[in-house]
C-alpha positions as CSV (number, residue, x, y, z in Angstrom):
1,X,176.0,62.6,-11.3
2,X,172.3,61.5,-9.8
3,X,170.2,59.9,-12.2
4,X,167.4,62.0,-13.6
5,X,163.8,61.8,-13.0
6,X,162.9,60.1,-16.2
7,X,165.9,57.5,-15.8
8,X,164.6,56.8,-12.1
9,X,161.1,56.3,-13.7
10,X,162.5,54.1,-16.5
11,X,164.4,52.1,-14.2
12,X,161.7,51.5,-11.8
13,X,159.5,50.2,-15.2
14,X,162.2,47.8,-16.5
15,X,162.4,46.5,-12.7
16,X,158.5,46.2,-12.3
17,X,158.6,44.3,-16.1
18,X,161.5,42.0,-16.6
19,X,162.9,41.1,-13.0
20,X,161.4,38.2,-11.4
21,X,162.6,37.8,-7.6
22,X,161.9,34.6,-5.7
23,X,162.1,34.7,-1.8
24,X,163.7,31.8,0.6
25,X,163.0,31.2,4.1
26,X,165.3,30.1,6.2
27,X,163.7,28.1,9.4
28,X,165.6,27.9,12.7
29,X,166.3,24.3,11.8
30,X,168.2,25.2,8.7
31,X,170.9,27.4,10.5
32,X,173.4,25.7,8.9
33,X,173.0,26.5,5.7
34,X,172.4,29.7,6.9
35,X,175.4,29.7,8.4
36,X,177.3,27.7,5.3
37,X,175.9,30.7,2.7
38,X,177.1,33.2,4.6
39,X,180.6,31.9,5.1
40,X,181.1,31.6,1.4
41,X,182.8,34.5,-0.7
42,X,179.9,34.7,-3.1
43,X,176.7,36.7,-2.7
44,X,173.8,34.4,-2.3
45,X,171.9,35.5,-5.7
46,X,175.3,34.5,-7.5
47,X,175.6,31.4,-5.5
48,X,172.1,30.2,-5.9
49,X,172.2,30.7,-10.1
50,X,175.6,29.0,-10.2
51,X,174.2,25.8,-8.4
52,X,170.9,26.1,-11.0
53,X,173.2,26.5,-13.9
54,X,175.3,23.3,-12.6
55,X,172.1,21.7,-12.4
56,X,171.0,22.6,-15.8
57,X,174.1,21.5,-17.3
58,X,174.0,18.0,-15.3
59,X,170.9,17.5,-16.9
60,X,169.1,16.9,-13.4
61,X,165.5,17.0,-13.8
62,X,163.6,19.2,-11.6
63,X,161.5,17.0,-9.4
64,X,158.1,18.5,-10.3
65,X,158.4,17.4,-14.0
66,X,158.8,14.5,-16.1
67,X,161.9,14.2,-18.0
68,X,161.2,11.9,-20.2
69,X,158.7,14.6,-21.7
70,X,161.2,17.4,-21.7
């Protein structure tokens, strides 16, 4: 069954106020991972959250911070 005008409307709202979506560029010279995302069995949103969470848990300290003060 199609969604409704008012469910379209508030689906478009909770989109425009709670999901944040970050771009990446890939340059000619990064072809290979270009190539290496695509070859996985794993959308890319997925795959790039899994390697943040791995991160997180690791306790590696994004490079544009201070861990010490975290």
């Amino acid at each position: 069954m199609p969604a409704s005008e008012a469910q379209r409307r508030a689906t478009a709202k909770y989109v425009r106020e709670k999901v944040v979506q970050k771009q990446v560029r890939f340059y000619p010279k990064d072809a290979d991972l270009v190539e290496w995302v695509e070859s996985i069995d794993e959308p890319f949103s997925a795959y790039v959250r899994r390697l943040i969470r791995d991160d997180m848990e690791r306790g590696s300290c994004p490079p544009v911070t201070d861990c010490d003060q975290v």
